[in-house]
C-alpha positions as CSV (number, residue, x, y, z in Angstrom):
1,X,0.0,0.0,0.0
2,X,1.4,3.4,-1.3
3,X,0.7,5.7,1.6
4,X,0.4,9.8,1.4
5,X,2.8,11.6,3.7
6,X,2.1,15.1,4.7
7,X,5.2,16.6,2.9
8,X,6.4,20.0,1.5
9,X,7.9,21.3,-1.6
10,X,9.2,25.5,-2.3
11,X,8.7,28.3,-4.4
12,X,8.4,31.9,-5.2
13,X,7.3,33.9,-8.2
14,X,6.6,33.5,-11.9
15,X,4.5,34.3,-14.9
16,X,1.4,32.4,-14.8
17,X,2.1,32.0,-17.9
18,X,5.5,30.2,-17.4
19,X,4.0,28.2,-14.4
20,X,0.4,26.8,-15.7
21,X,0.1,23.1,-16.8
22,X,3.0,21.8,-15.5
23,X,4.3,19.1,-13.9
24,X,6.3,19.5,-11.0
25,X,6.1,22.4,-8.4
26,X,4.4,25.3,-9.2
27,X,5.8,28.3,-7.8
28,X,2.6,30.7,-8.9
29,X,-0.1,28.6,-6.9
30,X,2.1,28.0,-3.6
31,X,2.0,31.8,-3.7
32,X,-1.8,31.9,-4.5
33,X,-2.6,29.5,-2.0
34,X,-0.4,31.8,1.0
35,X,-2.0,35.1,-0.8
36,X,-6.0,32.5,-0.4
37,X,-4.6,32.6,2.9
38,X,-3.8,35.9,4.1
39,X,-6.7,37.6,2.7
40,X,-8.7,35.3,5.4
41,X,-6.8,36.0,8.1
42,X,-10.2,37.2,9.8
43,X,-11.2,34.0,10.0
44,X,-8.1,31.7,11.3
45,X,-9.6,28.7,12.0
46,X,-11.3,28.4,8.4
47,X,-10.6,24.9,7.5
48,X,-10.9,23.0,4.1
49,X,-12.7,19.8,3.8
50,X,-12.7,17.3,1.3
51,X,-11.2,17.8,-2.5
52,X,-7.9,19.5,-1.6
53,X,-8.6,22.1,-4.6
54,X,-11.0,24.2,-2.4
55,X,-10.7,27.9,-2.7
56,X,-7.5,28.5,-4.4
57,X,-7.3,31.3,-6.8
58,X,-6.1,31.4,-10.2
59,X,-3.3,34.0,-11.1
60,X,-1.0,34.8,-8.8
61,X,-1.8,38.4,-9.2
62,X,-1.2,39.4,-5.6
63,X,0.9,38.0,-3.0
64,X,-1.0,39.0,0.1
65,X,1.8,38.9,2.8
66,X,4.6,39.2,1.7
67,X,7.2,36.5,1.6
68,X,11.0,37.4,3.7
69,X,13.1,34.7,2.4
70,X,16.7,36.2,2.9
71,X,15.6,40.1,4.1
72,X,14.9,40.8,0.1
73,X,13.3,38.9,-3.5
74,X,16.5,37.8,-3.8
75,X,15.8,34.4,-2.5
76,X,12.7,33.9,-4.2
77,X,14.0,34.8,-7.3
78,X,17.1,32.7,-7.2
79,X,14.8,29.8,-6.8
80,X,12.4,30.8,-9.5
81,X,15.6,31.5,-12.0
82,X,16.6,28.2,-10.8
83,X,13.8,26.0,-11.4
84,X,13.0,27.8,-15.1
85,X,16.7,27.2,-15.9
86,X,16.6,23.0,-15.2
87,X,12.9,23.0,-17.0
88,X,14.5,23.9,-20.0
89,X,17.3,21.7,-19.9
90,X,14.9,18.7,-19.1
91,X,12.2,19.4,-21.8
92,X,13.8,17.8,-24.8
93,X,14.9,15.3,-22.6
94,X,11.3,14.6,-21.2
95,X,9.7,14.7,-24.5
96,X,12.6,11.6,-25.5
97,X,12.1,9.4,-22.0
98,X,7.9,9.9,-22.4
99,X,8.7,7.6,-26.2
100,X,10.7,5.5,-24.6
101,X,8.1,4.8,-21.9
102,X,5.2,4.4,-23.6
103,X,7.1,1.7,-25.9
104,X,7.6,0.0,-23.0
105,X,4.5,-0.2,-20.9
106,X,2.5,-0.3,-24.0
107,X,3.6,-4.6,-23.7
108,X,1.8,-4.5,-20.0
109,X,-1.7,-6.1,-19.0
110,X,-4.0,-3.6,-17.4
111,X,-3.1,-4.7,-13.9
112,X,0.7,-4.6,-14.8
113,X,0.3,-1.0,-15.3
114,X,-2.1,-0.8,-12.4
115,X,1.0,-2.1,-10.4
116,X,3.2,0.5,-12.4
117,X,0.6,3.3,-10.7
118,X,1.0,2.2,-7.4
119,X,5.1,1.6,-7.5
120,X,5.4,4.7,-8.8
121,X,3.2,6.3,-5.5
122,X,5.7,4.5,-3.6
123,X,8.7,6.7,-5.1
124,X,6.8,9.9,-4.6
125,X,6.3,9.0,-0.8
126,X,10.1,8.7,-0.9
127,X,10.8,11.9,-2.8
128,X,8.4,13.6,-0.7
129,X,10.6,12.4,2.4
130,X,13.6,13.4,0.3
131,X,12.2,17.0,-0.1
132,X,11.2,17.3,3.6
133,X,14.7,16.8,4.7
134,X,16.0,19.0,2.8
135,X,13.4,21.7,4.5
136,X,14.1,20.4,7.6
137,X,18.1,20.8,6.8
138,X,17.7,24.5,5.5
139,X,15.6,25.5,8.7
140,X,18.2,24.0,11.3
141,X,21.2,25.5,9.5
142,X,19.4,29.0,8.7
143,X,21.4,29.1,5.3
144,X,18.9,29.4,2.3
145,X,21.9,29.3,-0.5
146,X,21.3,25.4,-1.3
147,X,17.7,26.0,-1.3
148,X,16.9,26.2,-5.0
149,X,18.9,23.1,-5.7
150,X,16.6,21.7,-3.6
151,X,13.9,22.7,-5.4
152,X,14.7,22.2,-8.3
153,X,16.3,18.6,-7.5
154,X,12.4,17.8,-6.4
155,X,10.3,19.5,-9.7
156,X,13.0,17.1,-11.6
157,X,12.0,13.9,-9.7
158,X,8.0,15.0,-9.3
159,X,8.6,15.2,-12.9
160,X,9.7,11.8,-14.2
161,X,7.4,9.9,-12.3
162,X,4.4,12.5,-13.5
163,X,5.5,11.5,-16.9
164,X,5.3,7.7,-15.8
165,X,2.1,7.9,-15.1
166,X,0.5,10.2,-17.9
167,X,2.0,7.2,-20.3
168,X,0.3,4.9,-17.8
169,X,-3.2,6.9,-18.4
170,X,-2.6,6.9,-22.2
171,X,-2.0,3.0,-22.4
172,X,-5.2,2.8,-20.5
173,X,-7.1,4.5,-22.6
174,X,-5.9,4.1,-25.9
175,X,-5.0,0.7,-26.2
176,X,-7.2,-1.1,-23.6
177,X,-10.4,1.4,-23.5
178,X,-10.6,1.8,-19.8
179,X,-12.0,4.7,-19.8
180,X,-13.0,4.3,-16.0
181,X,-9.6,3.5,-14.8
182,X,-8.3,6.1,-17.1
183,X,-10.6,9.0,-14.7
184,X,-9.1,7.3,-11.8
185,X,-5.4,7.7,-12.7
186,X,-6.3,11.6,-14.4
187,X,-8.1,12.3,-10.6
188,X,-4.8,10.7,-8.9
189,X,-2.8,13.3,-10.8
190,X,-5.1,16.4,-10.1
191,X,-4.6,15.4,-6.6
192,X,-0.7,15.0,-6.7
193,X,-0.3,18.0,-8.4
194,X,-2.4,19.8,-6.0
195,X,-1.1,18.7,-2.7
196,X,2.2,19.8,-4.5
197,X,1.2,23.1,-4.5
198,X,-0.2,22.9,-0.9
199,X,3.0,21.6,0.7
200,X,5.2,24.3,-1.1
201,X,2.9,26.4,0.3
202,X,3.8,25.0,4.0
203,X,7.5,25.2,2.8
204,X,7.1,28.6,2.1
205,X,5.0,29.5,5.7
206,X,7.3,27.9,7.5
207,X,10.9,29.1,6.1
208,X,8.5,32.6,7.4
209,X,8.1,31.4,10.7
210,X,11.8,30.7,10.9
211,X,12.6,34.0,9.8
212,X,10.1,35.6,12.1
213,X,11.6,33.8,15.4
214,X,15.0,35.0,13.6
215,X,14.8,38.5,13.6
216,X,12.5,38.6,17.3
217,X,10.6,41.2,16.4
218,X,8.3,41.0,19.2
219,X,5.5,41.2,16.5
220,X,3.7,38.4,18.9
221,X,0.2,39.1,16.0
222,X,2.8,38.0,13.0
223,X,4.5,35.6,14.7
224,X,0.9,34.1,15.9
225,X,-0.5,34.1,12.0
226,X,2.3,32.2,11.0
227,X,1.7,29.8,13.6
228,X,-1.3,29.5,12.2
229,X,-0.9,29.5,8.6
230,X,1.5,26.4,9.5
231,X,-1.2,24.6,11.0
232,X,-3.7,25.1,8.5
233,X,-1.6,24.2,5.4
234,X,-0.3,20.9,6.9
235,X,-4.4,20.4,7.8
236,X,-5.0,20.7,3.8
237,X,-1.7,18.7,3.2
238,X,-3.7,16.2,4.9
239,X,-6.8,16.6,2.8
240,X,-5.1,15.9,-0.2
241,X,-3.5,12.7,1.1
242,X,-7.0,11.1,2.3
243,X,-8.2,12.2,-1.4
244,X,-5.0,10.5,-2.8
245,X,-5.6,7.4,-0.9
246,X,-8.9,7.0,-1.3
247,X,-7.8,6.7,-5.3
248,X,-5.5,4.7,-4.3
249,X,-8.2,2.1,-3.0
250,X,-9.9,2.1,-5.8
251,X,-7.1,1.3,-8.0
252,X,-6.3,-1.5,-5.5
253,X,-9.7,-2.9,-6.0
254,X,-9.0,-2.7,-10.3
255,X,-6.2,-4.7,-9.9
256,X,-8.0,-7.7,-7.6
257,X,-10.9,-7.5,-10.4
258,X,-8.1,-7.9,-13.0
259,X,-6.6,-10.9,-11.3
């Protein structure tokens, strides 16, 4: 059983433009979803239920609080210039490895690739522990500078097994006409790609709260909201697991009906 950890991933800001329908993390809606955030503030113990896609804006347009990385935009920007900089180097290289996959799985029974779903889960439960230490690292050490690699190491790895799976969904459809097995693995990704944005989020919120403890400001209102916005992004990482997991079930039960 592949199961969802609450997990975290980083970002800062882009064209919406440059970030939309991608794989990966996506620096515009971790920033939408703090900005969602902020402008409810009057109401801190709003909580999300169900489908983790709830309330978040489209855009990017604002950024609501605003986000102290390093003391300027530096950081956010190194991060962003980062992340853009290994997407292009990867594209061609993506386009190549999603051939070479489909040639591949396109030999597998339905609950072979099933089994391919759920293995591949398994890795993104792994890079999502991956990622977390690498927050965890940056917050005890209070050193940003390797930050971006980070990030950009993760959006690589998200990536690859993202591509695994939209062959997967493909192969489903095209060649063995499951169309209802075909939803289930499109909803698994919606998910995924949502809780990704969520937990960069909760990267984000709390490389603030370090910052805020940091400086000891006294600010005991800013240093409370953070708090806060900690709690209630990890609560909505949460949502998006129990979504992910009830897919997860469900694809389970396709592969017993397959045996």
């Amino acid at each position: 059983m592949a199961s969802e950890q609450a997990s975290a991933s980083a970002s800062a800001s882009a064209s919406p433009e440059q970030a939309s329908n991608r794989d990966g993390i996506d620096i515009v809606k971790a920033l939408d979803i703090l900005s969602m955030r902020a402008g409810d503030d009057h109401n801190h113990d709003h909580e999300h239920h169900g489908d983790c896609h709830e309330h978040v804006p489209d855009g990017g347009k604002t950024m609501g609080q605003s986000i102290d990385m390093t003391q300027t935009e530096e950081g956010a920007k190194a991060i962003i210039e980062s992340m853009e900089s290994q997407r292009q180097e990867l594209a061609e290289a993506r386009r190549k490895r999603g051939t070479e996959i489909q040639a591949t799985l396109e030999s597998l029974t339905v609950r072979e690739l099933l089994a391919s779903v759920m293995e591949t889960q398994t890795a993104r439960v792994a890079t999502y522990r991956e990622y977390d230490d690498g927050l965890k690292t940056i917050l005890k050490t209070a050193n940003l500078t390797s930050y971006p690699a980070i990030c950009a190491k993760a959006t690589a790895s998200f990536s690859i097994l993202s591509d695994s799976i939209n062959v997967i969904q493909k192969v489903l459809e095209e060649k063995h006409h499951r169309k209802d097995l075909t939803n289930v693995v499109a909803a698994l990704q919606k998910q995924e790609q949502e809780k990704l944005n969520v937990t960069a989020a909760l990267h984000l919120e709390k490389i603030r709260e370090q910052n805020e403890l940091m400086q000891m400001t006294g600010d005991d209102r800013a240093s409370n909201l953070l708090k806060e916005g900690v709690v209630s992004l990890g609560k909505r990482v949460a949502t998006c697991a129990g979504a992910i997991n009830e897919l997860l079930e469900e694809i389970r039960y396709a592969m017993a009906e397959e045996e």
